[in-house]
DRENDO-1510 file (C-alpha; in Angstrom, 1 decimal, always signed):
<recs>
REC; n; res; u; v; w
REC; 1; UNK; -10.3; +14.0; +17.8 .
REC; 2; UNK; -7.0; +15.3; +15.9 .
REC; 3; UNK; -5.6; +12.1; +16.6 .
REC; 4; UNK; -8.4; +9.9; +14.7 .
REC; 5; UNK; -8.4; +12.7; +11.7 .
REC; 6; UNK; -4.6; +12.4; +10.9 .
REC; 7; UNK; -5.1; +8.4; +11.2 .
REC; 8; UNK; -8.1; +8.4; +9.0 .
REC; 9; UNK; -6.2; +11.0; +6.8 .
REC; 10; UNK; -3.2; +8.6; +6.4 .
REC; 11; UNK; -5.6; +5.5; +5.1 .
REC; 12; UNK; -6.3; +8.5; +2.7 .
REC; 13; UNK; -2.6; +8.7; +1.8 .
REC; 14; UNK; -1.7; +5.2; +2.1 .
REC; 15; UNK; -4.7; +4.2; -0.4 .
REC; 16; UNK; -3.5; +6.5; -2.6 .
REC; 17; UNK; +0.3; +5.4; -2.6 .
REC; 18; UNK; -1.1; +1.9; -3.0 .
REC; 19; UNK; -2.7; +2.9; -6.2 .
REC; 20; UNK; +0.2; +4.8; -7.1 .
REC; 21; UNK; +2.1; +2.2; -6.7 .
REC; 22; UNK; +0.6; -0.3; -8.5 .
REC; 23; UNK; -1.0; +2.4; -11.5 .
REC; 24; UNK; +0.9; +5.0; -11.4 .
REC; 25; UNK; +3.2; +3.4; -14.7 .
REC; 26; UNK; +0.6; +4.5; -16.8 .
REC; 27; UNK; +0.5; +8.4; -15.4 .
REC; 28; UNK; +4.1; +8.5; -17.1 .
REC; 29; UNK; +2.2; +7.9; -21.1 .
REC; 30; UNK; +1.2; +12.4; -19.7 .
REC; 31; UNK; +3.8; +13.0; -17.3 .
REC; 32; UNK; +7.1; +11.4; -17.9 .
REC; 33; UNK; +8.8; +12.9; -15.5 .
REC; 34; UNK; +6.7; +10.9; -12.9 .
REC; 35; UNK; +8.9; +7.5; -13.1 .
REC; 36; UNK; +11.4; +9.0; -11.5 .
REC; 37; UNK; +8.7; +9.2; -8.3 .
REC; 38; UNK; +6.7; +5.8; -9.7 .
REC; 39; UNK; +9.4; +3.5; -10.1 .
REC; 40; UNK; +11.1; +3.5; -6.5 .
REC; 41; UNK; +7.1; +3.3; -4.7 .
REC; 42; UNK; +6.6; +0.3; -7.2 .
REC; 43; UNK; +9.8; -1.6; -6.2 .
REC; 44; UNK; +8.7; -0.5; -2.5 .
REC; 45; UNK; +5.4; -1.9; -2.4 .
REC; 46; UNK; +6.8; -4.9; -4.1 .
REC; 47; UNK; +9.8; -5.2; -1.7 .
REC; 48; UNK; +7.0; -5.3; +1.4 .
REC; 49; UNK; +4.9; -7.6; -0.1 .
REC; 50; UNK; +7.8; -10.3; -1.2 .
REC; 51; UNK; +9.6; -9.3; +2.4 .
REC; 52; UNK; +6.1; -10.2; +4.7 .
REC; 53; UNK; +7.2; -6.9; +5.7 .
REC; 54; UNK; +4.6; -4.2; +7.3 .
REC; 55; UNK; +4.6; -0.8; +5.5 .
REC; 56; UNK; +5.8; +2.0; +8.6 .
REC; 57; UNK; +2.6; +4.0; +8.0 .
REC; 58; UNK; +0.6; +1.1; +9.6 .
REC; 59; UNK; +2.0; +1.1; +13.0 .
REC; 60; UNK; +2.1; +5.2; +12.5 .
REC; 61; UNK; -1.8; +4.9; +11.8 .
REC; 62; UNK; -2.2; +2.2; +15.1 .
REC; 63; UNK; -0.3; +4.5; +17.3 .
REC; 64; UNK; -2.6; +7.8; +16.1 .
REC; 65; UNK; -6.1; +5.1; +16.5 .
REC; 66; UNK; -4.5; +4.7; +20.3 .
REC; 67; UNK; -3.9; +8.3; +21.2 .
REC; 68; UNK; -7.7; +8.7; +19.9 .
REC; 69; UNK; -9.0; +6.4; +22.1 .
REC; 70; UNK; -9.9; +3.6; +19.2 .
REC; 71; UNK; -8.2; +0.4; +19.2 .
REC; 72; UNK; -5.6; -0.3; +16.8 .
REC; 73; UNK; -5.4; -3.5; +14.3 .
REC; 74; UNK; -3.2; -6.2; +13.8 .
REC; 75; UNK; -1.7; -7.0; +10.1 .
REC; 76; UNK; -0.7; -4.9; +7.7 .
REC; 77; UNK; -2.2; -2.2; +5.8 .
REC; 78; UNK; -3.1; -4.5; +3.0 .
REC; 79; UNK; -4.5; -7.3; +5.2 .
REC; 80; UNK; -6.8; -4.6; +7.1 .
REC; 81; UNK; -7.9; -2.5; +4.3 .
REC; 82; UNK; -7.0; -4.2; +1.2 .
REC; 83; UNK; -7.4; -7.7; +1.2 .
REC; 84; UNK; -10.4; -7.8; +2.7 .
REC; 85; UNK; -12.2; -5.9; -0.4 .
REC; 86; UNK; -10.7; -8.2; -2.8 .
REC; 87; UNK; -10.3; -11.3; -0.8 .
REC; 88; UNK; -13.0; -12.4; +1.3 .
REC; 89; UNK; -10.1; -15.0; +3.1 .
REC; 90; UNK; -7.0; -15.2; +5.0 .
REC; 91; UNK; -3.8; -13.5; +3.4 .
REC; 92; UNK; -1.3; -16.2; +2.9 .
REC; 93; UNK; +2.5; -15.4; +2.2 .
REC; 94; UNK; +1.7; -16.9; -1.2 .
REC; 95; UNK; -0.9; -14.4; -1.9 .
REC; 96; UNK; +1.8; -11.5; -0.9 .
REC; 97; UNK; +4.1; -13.0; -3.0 .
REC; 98; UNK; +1.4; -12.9; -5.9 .
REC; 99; UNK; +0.6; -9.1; -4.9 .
REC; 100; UNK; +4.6; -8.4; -5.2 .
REC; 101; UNK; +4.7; -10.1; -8.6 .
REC; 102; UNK; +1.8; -7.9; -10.1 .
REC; 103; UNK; +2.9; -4.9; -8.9 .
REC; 104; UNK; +5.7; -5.0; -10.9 .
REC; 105; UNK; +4.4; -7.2; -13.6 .
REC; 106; UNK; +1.7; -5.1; -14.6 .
REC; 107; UNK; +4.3; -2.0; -14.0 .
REC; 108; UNK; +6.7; -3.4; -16.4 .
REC; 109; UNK; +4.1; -4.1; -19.2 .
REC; 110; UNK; +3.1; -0.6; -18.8 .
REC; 111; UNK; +6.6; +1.1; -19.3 .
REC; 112; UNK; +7.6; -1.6; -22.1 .
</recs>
């Protein structure tokens, strides 16, 4: 049972990076001091997508789902969780490459 709470409570915290990630520009119109945290998770979650890389919490969260007893998944954090939501097919490396170039798109915008 601990096992499955700590995986379900890193989805938690990974969702909330992921929006942090991608939003979190326009926390720094109240808090400027939060671009020093923003800016290196945006060029992160950026640098995953563009790389076809998987984000370390995912296999973290697999491992904890195994200890539990519940099977893991395979894919990424944003083809499991993500993707799914907002597109009901396949993620293709040109779709990651497009998720890469809006992170920081819409990031830049935001700061300029």
């Amino acid at each position: 049972m601990p096992y499955r709470l700590l995986a379900d409570l890193l989805v938690v915290f990974h969702i909330a990076f992921v929006l942090f990630a991608v939003f979190g520009a326009a926390l720094a119109f109240r808090w400027p001091k939060i671009i020093r945290l923003h800016v290196p998770a945006a060029i992160w979650a950026a640098l995953i997508e563009f790389a076809g890389w998987a984000c370390p919490l995912t296999p973290l969260e697999n491992r904890l789902r195994t200890l539990s007893g519940e099977a893991g998944y395979s894919g990424g954090f944003v083809e499991h969780y993500i993707l799914p939501v907002l597109y009901p097919g396949i993620l293709t490396r040109k779709i990651q490459i497009l998720l890469g170039i809006f992170v920081l798109a819409l990031n830049v915008f935001i700061y300029i």
